[in-house]
C-alpha positions as CSV (number, residue, x, y, z in Angstrom):
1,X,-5.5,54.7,-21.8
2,X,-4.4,57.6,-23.5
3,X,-1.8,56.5,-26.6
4,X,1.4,58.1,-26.7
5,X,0.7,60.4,-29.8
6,X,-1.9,61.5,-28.0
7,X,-0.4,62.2,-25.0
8,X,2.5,64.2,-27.1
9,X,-0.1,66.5,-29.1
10,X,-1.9,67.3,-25.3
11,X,1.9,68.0,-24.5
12,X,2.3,70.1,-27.5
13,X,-0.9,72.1,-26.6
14,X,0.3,72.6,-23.2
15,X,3.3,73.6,-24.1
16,X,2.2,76.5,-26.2
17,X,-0.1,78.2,-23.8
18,X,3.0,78.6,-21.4
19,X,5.1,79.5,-24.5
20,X,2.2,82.1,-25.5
21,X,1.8,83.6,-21.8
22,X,-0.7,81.2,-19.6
23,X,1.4,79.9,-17.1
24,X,-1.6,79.1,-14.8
25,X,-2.1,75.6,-15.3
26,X,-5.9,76.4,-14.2
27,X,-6.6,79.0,-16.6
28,X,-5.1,76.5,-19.1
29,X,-7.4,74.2,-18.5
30,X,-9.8,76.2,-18.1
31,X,-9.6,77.5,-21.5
32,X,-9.0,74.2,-22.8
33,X,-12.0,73.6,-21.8
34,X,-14.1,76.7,-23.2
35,X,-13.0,75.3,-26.4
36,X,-13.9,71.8,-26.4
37,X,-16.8,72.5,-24.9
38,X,-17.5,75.0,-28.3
39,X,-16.5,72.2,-30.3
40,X,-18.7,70.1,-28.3
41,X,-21.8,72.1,-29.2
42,X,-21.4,72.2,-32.5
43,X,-21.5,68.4,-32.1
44,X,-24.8,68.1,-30.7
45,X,-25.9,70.9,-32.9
46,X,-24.8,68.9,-36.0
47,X,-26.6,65.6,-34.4
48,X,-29.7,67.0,-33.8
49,X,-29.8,68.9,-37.4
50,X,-29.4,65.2,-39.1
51,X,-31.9,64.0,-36.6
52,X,-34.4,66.6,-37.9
53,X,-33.4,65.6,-41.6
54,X,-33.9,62.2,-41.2
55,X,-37.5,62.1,-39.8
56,X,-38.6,66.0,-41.6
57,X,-39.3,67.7,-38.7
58,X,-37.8,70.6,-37.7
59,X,-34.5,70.5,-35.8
60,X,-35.5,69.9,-32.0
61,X,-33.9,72.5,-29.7
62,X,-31.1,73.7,-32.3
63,X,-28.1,74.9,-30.0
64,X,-27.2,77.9,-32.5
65,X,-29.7,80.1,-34.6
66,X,-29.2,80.6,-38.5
67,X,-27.4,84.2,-37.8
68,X,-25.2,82.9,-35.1
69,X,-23.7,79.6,-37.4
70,X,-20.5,81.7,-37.4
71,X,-20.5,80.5,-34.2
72,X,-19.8,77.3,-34.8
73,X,-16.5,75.2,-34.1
74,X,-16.8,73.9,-37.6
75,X,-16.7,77.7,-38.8
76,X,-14.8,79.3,-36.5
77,X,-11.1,76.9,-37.1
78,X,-11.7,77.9,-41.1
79,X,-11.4,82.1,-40.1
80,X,-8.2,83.2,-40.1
81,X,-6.5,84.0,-36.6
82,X,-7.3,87.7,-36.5
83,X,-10.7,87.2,-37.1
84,X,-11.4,84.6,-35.4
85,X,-9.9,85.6,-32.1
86,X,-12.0,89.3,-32.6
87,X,-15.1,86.6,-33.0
88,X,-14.1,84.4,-30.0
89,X,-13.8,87.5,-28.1
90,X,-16.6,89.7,-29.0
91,X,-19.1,86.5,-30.0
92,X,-18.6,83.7,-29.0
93,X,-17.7,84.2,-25.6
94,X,-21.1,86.3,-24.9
95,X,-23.1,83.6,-26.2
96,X,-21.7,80.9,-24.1
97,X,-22.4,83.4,-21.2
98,X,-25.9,83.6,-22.1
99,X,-26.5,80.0,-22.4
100,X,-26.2,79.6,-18.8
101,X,-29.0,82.7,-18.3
102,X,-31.2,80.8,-21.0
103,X,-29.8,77.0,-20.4
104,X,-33.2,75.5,-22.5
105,X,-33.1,77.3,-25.2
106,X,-29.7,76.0,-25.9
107,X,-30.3,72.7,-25.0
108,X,-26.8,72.4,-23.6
109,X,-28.0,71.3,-20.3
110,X,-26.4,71.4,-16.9
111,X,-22.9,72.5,-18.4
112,X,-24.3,75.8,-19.8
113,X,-25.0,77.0,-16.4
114,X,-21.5,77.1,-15.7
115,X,-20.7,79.3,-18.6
116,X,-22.1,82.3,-17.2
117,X,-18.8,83.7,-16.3
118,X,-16.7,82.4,-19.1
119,X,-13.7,84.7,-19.4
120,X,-11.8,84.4,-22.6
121,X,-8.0,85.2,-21.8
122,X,-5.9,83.7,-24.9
123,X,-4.2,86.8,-25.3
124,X,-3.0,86.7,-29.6
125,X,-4.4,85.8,-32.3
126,X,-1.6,83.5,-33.0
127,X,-1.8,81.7,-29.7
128,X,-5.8,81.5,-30.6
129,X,-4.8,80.0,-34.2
130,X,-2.1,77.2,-32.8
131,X,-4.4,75.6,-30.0
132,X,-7.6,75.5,-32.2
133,X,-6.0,73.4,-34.4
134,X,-4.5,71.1,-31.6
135,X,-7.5,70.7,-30.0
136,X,-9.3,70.6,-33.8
137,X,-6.3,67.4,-34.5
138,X,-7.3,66.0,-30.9
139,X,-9.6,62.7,-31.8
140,X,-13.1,63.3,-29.5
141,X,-15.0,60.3,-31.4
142,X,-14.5,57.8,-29.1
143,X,-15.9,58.1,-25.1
144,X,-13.5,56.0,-23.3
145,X,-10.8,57.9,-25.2
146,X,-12.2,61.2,-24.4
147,X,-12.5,60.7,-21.0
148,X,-9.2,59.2,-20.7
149,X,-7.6,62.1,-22.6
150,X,-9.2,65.2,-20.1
151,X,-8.5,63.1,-16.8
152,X,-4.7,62.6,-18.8
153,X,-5.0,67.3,-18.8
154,X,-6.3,67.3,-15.2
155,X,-2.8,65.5,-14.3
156,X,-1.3,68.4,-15.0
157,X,-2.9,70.4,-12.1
158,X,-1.1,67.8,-9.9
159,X,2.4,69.6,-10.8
160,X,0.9,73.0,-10.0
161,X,1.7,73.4,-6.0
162,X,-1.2,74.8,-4.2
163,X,-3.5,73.8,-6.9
164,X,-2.8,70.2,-6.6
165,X,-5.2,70.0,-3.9
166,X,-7.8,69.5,-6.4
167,X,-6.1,66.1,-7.9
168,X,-6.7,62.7,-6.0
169,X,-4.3,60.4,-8.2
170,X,-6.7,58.2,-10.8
171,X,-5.4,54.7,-9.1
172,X,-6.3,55.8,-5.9
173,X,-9.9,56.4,-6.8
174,X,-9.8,53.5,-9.2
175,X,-9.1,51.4,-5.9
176,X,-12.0,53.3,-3.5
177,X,-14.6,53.0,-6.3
178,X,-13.6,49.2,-7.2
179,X,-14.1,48.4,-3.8
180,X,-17.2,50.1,-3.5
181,X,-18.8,48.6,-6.6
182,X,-21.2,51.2,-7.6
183,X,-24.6,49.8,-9.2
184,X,-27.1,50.9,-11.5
185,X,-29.4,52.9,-9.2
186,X,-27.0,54.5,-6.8
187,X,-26.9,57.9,-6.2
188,X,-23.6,59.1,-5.9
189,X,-22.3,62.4,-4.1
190,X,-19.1,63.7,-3.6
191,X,-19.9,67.7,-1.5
192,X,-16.6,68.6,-2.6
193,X,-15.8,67.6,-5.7
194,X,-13.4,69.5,-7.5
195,X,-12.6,68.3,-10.9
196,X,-15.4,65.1,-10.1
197,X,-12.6,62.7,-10.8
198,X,-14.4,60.6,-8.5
199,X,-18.0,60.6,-10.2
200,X,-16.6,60.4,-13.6
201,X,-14.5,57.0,-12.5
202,X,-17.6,55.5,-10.8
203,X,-19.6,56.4,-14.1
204,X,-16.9,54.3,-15.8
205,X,-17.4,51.5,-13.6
206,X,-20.8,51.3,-13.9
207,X,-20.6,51.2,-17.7
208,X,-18.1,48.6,-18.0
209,X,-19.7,46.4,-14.8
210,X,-23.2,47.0,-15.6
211,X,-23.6,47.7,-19.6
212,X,-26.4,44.9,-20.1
213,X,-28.2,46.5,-17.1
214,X,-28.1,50.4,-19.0
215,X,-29.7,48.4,-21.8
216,X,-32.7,48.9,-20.0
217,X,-34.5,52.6,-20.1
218,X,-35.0,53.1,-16.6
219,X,-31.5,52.3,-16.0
220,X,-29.8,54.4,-18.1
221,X,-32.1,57.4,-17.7
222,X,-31.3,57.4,-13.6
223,X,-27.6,56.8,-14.9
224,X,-27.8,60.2,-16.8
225,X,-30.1,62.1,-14.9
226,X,-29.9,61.4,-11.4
227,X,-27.4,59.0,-10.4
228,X,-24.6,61.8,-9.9
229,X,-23.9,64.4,-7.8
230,X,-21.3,66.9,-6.9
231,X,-20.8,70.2,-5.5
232,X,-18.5,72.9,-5.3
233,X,-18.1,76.8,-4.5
234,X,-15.5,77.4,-7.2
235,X,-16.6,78.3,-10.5
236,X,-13.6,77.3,-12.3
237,X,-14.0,73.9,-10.6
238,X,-17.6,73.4,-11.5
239,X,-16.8,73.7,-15.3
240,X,-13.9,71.6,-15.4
241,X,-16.2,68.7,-13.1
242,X,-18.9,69.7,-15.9
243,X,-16.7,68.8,-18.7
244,X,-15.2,66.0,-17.2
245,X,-18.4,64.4,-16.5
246,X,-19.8,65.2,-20.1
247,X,-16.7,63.4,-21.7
248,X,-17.0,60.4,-19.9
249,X,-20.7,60.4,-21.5
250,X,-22.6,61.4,-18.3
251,X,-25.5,63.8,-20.2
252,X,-26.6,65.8,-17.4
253,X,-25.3,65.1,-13.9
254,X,-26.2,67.2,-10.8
255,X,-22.5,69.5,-10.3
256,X,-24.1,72.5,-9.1
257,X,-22.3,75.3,-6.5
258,X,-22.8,74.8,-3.2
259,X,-20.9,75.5,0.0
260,X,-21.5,72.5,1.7
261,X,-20.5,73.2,5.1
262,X,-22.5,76.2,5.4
263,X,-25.4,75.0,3.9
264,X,-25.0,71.4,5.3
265,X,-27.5,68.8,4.0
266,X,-30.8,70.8,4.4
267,X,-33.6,69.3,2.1
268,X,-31.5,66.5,0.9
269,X,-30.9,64.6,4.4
270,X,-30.7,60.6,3.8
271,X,-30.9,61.4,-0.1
272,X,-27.8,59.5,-1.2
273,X,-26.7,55.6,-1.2
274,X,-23.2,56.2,-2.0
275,X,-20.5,58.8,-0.9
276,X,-16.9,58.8,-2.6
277,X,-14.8,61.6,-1.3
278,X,-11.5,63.3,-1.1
279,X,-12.8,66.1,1.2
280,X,-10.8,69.3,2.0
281,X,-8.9,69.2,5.1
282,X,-7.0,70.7,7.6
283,X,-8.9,73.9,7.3
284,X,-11.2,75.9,10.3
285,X,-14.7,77.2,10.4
286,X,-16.2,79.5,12.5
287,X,-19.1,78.6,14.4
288,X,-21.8,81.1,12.8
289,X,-20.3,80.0,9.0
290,X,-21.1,76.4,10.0
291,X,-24.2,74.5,9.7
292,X,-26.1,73.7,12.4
293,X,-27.3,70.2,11.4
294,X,-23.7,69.9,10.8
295,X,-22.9,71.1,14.7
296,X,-25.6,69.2,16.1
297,X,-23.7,65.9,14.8
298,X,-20.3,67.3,16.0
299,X,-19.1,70.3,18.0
300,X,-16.0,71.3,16.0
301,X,-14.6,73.8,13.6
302,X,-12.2,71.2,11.9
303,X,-13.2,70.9,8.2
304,X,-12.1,67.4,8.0
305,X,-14.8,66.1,11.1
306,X,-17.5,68.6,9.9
307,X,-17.4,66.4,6.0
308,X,-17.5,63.5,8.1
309,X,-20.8,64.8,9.8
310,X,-22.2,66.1,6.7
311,X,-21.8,62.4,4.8
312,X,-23.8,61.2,7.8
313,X,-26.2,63.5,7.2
314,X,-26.4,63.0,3.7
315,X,-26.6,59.2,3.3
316,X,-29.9,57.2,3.5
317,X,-30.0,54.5,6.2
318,X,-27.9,51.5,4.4
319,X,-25.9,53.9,2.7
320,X,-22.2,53.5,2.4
321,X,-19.1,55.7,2.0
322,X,-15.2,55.5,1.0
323,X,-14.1,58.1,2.1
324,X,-10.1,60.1,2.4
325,X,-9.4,61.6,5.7
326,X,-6.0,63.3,7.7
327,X,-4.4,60.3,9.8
328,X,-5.5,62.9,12.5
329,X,-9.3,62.1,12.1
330,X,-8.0,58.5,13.7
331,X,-6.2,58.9,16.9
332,X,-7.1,62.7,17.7
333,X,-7.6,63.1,21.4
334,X,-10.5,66.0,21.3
335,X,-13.8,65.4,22.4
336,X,-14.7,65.8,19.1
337,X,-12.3,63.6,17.5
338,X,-13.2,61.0,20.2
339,X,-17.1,61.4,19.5
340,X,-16.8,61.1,15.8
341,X,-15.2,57.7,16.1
342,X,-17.4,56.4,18.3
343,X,-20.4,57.4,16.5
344,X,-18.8,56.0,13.5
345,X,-18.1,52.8,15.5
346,X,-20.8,51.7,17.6
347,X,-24.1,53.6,15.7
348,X,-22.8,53.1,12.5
349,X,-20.9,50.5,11.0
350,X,-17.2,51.2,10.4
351,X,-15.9,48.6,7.8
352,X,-12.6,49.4,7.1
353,X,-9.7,51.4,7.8
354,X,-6.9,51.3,4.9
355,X,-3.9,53.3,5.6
356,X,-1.9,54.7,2.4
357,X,1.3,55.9,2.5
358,X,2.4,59.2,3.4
359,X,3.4,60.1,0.3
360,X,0.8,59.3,-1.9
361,X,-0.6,63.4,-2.6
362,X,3.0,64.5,-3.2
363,X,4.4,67.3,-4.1
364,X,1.8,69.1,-3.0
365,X,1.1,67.5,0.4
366,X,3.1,64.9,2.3
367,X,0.1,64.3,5.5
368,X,-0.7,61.2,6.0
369,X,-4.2,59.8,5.0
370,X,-5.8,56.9,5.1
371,X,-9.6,55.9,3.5
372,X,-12.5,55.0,5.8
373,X,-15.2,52.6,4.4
374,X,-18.4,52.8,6.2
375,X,-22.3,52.0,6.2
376,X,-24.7,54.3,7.8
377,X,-26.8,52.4,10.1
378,X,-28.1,54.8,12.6
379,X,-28.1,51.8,15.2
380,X,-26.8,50.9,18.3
381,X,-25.3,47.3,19.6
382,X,-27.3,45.5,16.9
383,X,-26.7,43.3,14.4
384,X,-26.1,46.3,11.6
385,X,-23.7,48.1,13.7
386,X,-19.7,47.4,13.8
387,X,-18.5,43.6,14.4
388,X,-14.9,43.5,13.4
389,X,-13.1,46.0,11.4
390,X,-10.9,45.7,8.5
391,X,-7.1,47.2,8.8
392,X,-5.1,47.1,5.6
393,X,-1.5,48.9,5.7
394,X,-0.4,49.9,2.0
395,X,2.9,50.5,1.6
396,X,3.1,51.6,-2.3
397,X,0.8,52.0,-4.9
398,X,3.1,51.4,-7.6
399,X,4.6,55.5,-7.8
400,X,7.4,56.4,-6.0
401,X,6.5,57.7,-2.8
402,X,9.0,61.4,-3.2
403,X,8.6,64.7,-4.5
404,X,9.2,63.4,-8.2
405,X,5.9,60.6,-8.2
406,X,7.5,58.5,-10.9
407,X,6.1,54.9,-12.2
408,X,7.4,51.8,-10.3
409,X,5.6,49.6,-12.8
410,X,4.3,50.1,-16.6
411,X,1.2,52.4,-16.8
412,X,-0.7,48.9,-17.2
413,X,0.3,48.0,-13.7
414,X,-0.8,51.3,-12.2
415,X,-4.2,50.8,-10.2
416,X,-6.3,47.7,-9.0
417,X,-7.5,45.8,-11.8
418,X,-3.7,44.3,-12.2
419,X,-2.6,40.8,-11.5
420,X,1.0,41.3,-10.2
421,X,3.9,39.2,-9.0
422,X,4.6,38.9,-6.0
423,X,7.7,40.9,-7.1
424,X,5.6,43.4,-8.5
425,X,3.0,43.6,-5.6
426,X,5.9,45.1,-3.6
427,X,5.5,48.1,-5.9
428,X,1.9,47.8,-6.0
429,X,-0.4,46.8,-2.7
430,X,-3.5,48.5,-4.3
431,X,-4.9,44.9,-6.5
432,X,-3.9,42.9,-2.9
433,X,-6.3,45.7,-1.3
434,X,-9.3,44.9,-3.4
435,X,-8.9,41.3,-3.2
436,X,-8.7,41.0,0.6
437,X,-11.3,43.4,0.7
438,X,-13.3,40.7,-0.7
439,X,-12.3,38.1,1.7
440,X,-12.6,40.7,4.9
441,X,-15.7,38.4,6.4
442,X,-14.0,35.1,5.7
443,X,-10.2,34.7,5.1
444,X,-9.3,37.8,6.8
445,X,-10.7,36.9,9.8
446,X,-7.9,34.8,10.5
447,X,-5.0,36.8,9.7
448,X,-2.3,37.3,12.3
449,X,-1.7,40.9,13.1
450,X,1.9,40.8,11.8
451,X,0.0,40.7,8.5
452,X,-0.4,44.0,6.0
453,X,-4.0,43.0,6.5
454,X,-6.1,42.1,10.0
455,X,-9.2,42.8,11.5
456,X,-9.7,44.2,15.1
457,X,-13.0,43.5,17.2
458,X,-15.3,46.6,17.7
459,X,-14.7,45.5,21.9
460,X,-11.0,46.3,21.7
461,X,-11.7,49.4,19.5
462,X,-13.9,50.6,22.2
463,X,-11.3,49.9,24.6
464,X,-8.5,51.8,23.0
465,X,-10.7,55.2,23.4
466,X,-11.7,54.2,19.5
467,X,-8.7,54.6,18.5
468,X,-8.3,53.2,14.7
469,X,-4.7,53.9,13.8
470,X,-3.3,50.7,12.5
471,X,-0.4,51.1,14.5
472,X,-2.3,50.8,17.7
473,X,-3.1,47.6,16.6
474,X,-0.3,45.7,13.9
475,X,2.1,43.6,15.9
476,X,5.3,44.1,14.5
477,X,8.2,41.0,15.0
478,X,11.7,41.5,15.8
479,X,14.2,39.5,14.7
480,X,17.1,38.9,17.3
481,X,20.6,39.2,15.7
482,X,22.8,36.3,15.4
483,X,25.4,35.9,18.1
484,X,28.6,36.8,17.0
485,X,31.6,36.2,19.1
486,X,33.4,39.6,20.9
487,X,36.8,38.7,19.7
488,X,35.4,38.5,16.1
489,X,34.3,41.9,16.7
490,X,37.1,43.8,18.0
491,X,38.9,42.2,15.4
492,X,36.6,44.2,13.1
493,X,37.1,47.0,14.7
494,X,40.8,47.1,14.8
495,X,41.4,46.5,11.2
496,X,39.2,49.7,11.0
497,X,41.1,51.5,13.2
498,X,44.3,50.5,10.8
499,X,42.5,51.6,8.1
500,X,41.6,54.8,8.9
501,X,45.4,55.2,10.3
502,X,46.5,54.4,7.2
503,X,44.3,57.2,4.9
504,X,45.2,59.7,7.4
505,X,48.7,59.2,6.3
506,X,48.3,59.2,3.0
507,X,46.3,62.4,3.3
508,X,49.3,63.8,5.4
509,X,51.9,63.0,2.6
510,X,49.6,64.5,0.0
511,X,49.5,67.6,1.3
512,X,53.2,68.0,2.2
């Protein structure tokens, strides 16, 4: 959790790249991270020169050559701000463009590749001198703290309108990836992933779940090398996922570019045990941008049913997804729509359905979602495929649910992992949704549809035209109001009537 003199020096930094002239809050973040990833190389560069001093070999891939040491975050916050913004911009920025045309030489690994468009927009010197030494007074020696402290900067996209859409509050993927319990030897993909909030929270699962299992070398090598993956189109998106996946200690995960839908999921079909997503939605394809693997799932041009197809495509048989989707995905009357569910319902195995409430993505969107949990079984009326299925109907997640988002709870009490009164769980459903989650097979079973939580037979899924909005299902009981007697009432009513006699009146002498 990010302290609160922390949190005020990232506020501080903020606040001077508006006060210098970035208003954007992606290009502040962008730059933000151009320089800790500088400072970031000059780490591994100092590392691997004490490496080479300790066993007397030469250093082993050294990130900067002896003429470019200038270069170097350690050097470059002594220069003075002119000089150092004329390096930054005539140096520095070139030679993190060329690391991603030479990416082994530098040993920077995947990150580099994303630098090949850097763009170096601080526009004074004195601007230049003020946030190097934030970001130089910023502590970076701790991962947890590190991690913690970029997600805390990629908040701030959330109060950005339109680009918002790249933010899926932390508790809400805290909650997906608890209940999805990723392991040592998953491989994780999110085809959209933005900022990779959701890769870098399942990598912080996994470490704090499964640390004795990363003791072992084949575990932690898949953890850094191939257990992640996440792709985008947007540059600016790729280095800020980059970034955020290398400060929550990931050393070289798979964020490449990639337009997913286009390109569906040729030469990687069934390559993937886990899918965590937040996929775009509400958007439209044409027919010739689409992929046809993607088509020959669903007909459709809707973004939101296509990422449905494409995590289909994607996962290996057994493979499971959590996965965000428009409450439209769920009761939509198309052909597609209809096909999709059924698919998803009788040759798959659809586990859950969690509704959240509608105003969980505000400011930036108020549609209302829900997350689909699901196992890829590519079988039909067996065993594997979908028996009962799991309806959970949150109400809050411990934010208010308007325009302004503001804590219900402490920031401890954000998220799953909470034990809450019942009090509190008013505020909070989201630790209620794990734990029933965990009893959907047993306890759940016998829940009463007036319930938050229930589960509904596949047979009267089926027979609903697969419809899976809770709604369709959640009995809701009306209490009948007490008999009153009529005279009591008019009695009411007439000493109302007097009332408002009386102000009229009043009003009447005032105003003579």
């Amino acid at each position: 959790m990010v302290t609160g003199d922390v949190r005020s020096k990232v506020d501080r930094l903020w606040d001077a790249f508006w006060s210098g002239g970035i208003s954007n809050p992606l290009e502040v973040i962008e730059q933000i991270t151009y320089l800790l990833f500088i400072r970031r190389l000059d780490e591994l560069h100092s590392l691997r020169l004490k490496r080479a001093q300790r066993t007397g070999e030469p250093a082993e891939n050294p990130i900067f050559s002896s003429d470019q040491d200038r270069l170097r975050w350690s050097k470059l916050k002594e220069l003075d701000p002119g000089t150092m913004h004329e390096v930054m911009a005539e140096e520095v920025f070139p030679f993190l463009r060329s690391l991603g045309d030479n990416q082994s030489s530098a040993g920077a690994s995947t990150y580099s590749v994303h630098m090949r468009d850097a763009r170096f927009t601080i526009p004074t010197a004195a601007l230049l001198g003020r946030v190097v030494d934030m970001v130089d007074a910023i502590p970076m020696d701790n991962r947890d703290a590190t991690g913690d402290l970029y997600e805390y900067m990629l908040s701030k996209i959330a109060t950005s309108g339109t680009n918002g859409q790249f933010r899926t509050p932390r508790h809400i993927i805290e909650t997906m990836v608890a209940m999805m319990d990723p392991k040592p030897g998953d491989r994780i993909i999110h085809p959209a992933c933005g900022t990779a909030g959701f890769l870098a929270c399942a990598a912080d699962h996994v470490r704090e779940r499964y640390e004795p299992e990363l003791l072992r070398p084949e575990n932690r090598d898949q953890f850094h090398q191939r257990m992640f993956h996440g792709y985008d189109f947007d540059s600016t998106m790729l280095r800020i996922g980059s970034m955020n996946m290398m400060l929550h200690g990931v050393e070289a995960p798979d964020i490449r570019y990639r337009d997913s839908l286009s390109e569906g999921a040729i030469g990687e079909s069934e390559d993937f045990t886990m899918v965590l997503a937040n996929p775009p939605f509400a958007g439209s394809l044409d027919y010739e941008s689409t992929s046809q693997d993607l088509l020959s799932v669903v007909k459709t041009k809707k973004t939101e049913l296509l990422f449905m197809a494409l995590f289909l495509r994607l996962l290996a048989p057994g493979g499971r997804a959590a996965v965000i989707v428009p409450d439209g995905v769920l009761f939509g009357s198309s052909k597609a729509h209809r096909d999709l569910r059924r698919a998803l319902v009788e040759d798959q195995k659809l586990e859950a359905v969690v509704k959240l409430p509608s105003g969980v993505f505000k400011p930036y969107a108020g549609v209302s979602t829900a997350i689909l949990f699901f196992t890829k079984t590519d079988t039909t009326g067996s065993e594997s495929s979908t028996d009962h299925v799991w309806f959970y109907d949150v109400t809050a997640d411990g934010l208010s649910l308007d325009d302004k988002r503001q804590r219900l709870l402490d920031a401890e009490r954000i998220g799953p992992a909470a034990e809450l009164t019942e009090e509190e769980h008013r505020k909070n459903n989201l630790p209620d949704v794990v734990h029933r989650w965990q009893q959907k097979d047993d306890a759940e079973r016998d829940r009463a549809r007036t319930d938050q939580s229930f589960t509904v037979p596949r047979e009267e899924i089926a027979s609903n035209d697969y419809d899976l909005s809770i709604n369709r299902y959640k009995e809701v009981v009306f209490e009948e109001e007490a008999h009153r007697d009529p005279m009591e009432i008019i009695a009411e009513l007439e000493m109302l009537e007097d009332e408002m006699r009386q102000g009229l009146a009043d009003l009447k002498e005032m105003l003579n």
